[in-house]
Structure formats: structure tokens, C-alpha cells
C-alpha positions as CSV (number, residue, x, y, z in Angstrom):
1,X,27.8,12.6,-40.6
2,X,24.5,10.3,-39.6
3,X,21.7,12.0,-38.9
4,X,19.9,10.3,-35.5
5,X,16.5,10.8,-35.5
6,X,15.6,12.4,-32.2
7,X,13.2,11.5,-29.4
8,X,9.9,12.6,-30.7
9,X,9.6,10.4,-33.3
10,X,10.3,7.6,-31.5
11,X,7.9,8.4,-28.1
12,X,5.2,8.3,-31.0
13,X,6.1,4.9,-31.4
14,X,2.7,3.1,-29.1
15,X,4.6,-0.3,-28.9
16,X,8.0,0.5,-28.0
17,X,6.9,3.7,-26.0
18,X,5.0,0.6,-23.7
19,X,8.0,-1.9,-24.3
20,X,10.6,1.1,-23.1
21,X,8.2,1.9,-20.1
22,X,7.3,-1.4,-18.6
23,X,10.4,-2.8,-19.3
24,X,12.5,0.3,-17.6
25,X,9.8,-0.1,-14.2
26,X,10.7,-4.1,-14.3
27,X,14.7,-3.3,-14.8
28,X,14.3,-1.0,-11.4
29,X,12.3,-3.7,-9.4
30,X,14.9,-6.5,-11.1
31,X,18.1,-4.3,-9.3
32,X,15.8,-3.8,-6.1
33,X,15.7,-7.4,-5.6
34,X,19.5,-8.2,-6.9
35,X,20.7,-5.4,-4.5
36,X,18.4,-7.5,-1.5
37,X,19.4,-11.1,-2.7
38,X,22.3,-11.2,-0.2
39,X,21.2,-9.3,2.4
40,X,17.8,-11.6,2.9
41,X,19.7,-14.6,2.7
42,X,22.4,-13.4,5.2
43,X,19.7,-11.9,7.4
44,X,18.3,-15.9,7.3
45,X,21.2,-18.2,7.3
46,X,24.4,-15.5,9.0
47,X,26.8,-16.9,6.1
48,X,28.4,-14.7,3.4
49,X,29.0,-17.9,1.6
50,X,25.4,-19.1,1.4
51,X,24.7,-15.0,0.1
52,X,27.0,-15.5,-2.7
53,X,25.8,-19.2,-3.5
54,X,22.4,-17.3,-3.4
55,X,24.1,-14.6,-6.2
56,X,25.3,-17.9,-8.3
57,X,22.0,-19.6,-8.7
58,X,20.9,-16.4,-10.1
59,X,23.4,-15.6,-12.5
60,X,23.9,-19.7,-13.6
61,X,20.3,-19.5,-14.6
62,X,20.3,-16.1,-16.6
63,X,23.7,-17.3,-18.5
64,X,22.3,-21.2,-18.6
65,X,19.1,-19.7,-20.5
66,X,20.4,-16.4,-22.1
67,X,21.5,-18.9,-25.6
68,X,18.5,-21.2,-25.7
69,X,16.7,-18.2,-24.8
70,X,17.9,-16.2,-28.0
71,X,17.2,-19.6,-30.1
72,X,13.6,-19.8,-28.2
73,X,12.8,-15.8,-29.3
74,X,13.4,-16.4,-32.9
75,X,11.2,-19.5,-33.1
76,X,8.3,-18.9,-31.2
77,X,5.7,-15.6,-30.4
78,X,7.9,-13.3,-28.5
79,X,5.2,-11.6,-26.5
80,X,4.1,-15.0,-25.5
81,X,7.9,-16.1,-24.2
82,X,8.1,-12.4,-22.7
83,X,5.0,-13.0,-20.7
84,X,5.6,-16.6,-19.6
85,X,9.3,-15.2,-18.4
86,X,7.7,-12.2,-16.7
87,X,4.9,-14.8,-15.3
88,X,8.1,-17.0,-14.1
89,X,9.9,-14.3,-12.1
90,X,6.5,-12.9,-10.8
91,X,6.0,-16.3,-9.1
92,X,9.5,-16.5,-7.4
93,X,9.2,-13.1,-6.5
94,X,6.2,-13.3,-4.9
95,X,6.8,-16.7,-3.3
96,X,10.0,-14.8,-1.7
97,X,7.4,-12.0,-0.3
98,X,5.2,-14.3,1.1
99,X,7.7,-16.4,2.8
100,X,9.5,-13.3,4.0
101,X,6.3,-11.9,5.4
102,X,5.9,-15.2,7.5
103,X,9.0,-15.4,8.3
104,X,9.7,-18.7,6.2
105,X,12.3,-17.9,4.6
106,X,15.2,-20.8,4.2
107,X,18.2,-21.0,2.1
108,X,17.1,-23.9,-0.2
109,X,13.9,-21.4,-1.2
110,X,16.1,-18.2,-1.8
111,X,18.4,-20.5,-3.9
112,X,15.5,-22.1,-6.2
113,X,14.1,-18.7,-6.4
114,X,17.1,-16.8,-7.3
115,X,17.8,-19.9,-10.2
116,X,14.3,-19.2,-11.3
117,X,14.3,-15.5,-11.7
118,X,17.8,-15.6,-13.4
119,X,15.9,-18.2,-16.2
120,X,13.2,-15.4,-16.5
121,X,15.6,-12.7,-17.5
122,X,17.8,-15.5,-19.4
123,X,14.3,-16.0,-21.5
124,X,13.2,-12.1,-21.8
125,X,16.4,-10.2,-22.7
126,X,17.2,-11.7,-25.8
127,X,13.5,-12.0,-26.8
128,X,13.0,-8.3,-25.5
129,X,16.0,-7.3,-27.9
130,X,15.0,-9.1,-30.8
131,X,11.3,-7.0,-30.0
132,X,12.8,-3.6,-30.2
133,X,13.9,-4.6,-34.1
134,X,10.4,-5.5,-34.7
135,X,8.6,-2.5,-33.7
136,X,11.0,0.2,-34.4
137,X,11.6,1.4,-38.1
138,X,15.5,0.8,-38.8
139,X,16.3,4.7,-38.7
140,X,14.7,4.9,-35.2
141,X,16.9,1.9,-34.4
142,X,20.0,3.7,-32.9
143,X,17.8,6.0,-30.7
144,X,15.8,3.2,-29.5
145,X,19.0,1.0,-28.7
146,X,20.3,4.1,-26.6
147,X,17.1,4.5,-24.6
148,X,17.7,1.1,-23.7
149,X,21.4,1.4,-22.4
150,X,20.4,4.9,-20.8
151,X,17.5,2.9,-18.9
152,X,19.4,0.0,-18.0
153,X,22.5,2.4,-16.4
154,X,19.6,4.5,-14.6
155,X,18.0,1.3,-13.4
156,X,21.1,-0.4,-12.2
157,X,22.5,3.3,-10.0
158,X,19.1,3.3,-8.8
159,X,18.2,-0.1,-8.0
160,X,20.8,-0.6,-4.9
161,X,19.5,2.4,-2.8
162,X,16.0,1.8,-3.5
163,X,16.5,-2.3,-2.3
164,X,18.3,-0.5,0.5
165,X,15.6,1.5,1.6
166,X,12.6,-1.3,1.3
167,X,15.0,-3.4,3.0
168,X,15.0,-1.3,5.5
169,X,11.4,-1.1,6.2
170,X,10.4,-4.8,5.9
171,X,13.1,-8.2,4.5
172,X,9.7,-9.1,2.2
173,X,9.2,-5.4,0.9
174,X,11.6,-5.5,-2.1
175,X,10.5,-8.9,-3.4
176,X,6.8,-7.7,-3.1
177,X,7.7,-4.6,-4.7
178,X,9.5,-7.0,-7.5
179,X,6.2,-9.1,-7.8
180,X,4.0,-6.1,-8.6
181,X,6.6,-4.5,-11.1
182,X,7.7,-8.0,-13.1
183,X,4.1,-8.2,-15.4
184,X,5.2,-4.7,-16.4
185,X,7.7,-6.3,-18.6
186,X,5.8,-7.7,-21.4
187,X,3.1,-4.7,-22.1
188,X,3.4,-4.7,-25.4
């Protein structure tokens, strides 16, 4: 039988502790804006098509970058690459809530944003995986890699109602929202 190491050892770890945190509050505002994606875009152009064109640009640039991305994190300072992805997605997001607010929006925008923030997280997961294995001992490994999966699942069944909601209340809300929670990413 392995023995896991449990919890407390691991919340006494400062850097992934920060990592774990920032990254879980980035992960919610990441499935707030995925969840509001389509419904912005078909609020602005009326076409289910041009939502899921909207989807596509965001997941062609998360799997167009996710390799080079994994190459990129071994080579250079992965705090540096996690911050200049965060900095990346910050600026679409914000750009979104800014055009949103003024009512600006247009398809050809949602579409280059979308692109960019999928290249963000293309850059940042692998280089946020390959962090965890640099800042947690090996025998804290397994319970660190599980308080990953258990924030991403949380994130994800909490992200759609929450986009809902700030949907709701304004079309720029969850894109601000986004914007503020993105630098959170790279804390460590």
C-alpha cells in the first residue's frame, strides 16, 4: 500500500499553496468567459454558426500552442512564460470588456480574442504543469496533482452558472471579471 502524504504538508508548501490558489481563481474566471463566448457573440452577430467559429478560434489556438508551448516551458523561465501568457489573455479579456461596455463588440474582435486567449492557456498549462514538479517534493507529488484535477472539475461545474449569472447582469461583466482574475495565474 502507498502511503499519500496528506494535505497539511502540502498547504505548507508557500509556492504551490500561491500556484494552487491563483491558478484555481484564474481556472473559474477562464470557465466564466468559455461559458459567455457564445452567448456574447450570438447576442452580437444572431448566428449559431459565427458562436461556434467563435468556440474554434479558441480551442485552434490552445491546441496550435499547447506543443510549442510544452517545448517553450522547458527552455526558458517558466514564471516569465506564465506571466507573459497571463499578461496575453488579460489583454483580450479586457479588450472584450471594454468593447462590450461600449457596445463595440463585432465578430472579427470576439474571434481574434478568443484565438488569443486559447494561445495563453496553450502557453501556461504545460508550463504551469512542469511548475508543480519544481516546487513540490516528489512524495507530495500525487497530492498536489490531485488538488489540481479536483480544482479543475470544481472550476469547470462552477464556471457555467457563474458566466450565466454575470451574463445576466451586463454582456461585458464576465470578460471584466476574467481580466481582473487572469494575473492571478502566475503568483508564484
Amino acid at each position: 500500500m502507498v502511503n499519500v502524504p496528506g494535505f497539511r504538508a502540502l498547504a505548507r508548501n508557500r509556492d504551490f499553496t500561491l500556484l494552487w490558489w491563483g491558478d484555481t481563481v484564474s481556472e473559474l474566471g477562464a470557465k466564466v468567459t468559455g461559458f459567455a463566448f457564445p452567448l456574447v457573440t450570438y447576442a452580437v452577430t444572431g448566428s449559431v454558426v459565427a458562436a461556434a467559429w467563435v468556440e474554434a478560434a479558441f480551442l485552434l489556438g490552445w491546441v496550435g500552442t499547447l506543443l510549442p508551448g510544452g517545448v517553450i516551458a522547458d527552455r526558458v523561465d517558466r514564471q516569465r512564460l506564465m506571466r507573459n501568457a497571463s499578461a496575453l489573455g488579460l489583454l483580450a479579456a479586457a479588450s472584450l470588456a471594454v468593447s462590450a461596455g461600449l457596445d463595440a463588440l463585432t465578430l472579427p474582435h470576439l474571434m481574434l480574442a478568443a484565438l488569443a486567449m486559447g494561445c495563453a492557456n496553450g502557453l501556461m498549462d504545460p508550463a504551469q504543469a512542469s511548475a508543480i514538479r519544481t516546487i513540490v517534493d516528489q512524495d507530495d507529488l500525487p497530492t498536489a496533482l490531485s488538488q489540481v484535477q479536483a480544482r479543475q472539475h470544481v472550476a469547470s461545474l462552477a464556471g457555467g452558472p457563474l458566466g450565466g449569472v454575470l451574463y445576466t447582469m451586463s454582456r461585458w461583466l464576465p470578460f471584466a471579471v476574467d481580466a481582473v482574475v487572469m494575473p492571478s495565474r502566475s503568483l508564484p
